[in-house]
N, C-alpha and C positions, 0 to 999 in steps of 0.2 A: 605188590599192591596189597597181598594179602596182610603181612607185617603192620605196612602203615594203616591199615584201617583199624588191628586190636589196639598199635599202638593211640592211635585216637579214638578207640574207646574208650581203652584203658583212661588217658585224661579226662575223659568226657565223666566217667566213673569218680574219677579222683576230683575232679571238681565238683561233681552235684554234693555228695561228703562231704567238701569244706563246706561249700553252702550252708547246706545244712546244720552244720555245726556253730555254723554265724550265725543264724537265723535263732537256735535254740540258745543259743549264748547270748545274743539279744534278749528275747523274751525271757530268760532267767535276770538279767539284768534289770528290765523292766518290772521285774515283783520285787527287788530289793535285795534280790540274793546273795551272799556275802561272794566277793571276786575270786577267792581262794576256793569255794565247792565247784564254781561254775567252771574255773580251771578244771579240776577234778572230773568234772562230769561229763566236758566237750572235748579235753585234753589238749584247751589253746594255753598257750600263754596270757599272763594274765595284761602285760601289755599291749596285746590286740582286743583283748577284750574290755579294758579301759578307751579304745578306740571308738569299739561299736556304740 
């Protein structure tokens, strides 16, 4: 029991970070930021972030 509860931390973890990461990749998006820094700076590909 104890295993499965860090292991669903652990993703609980690993997802608010991506969140995150779409959220600010968004709002760089939204000021006109060129695709290739916003890559750089969130570490998405630059195809999900032609998505957001």
């Amino acid at each position: 029991m104890k295993k499965g509860m860090e292991q669903g931390m652990e993703k609980g973890i690993e997802q608010g970070a991506s969140d995150e990461r779409k959220k600010n990749a968004k709002a760089m998006k939204t000021l006109g930021l060129p695709l290739e820094a916003i890559a750089k700076v969130t570490g998405m590909p630059i195809d999900d972030i032609e998505k957001l």
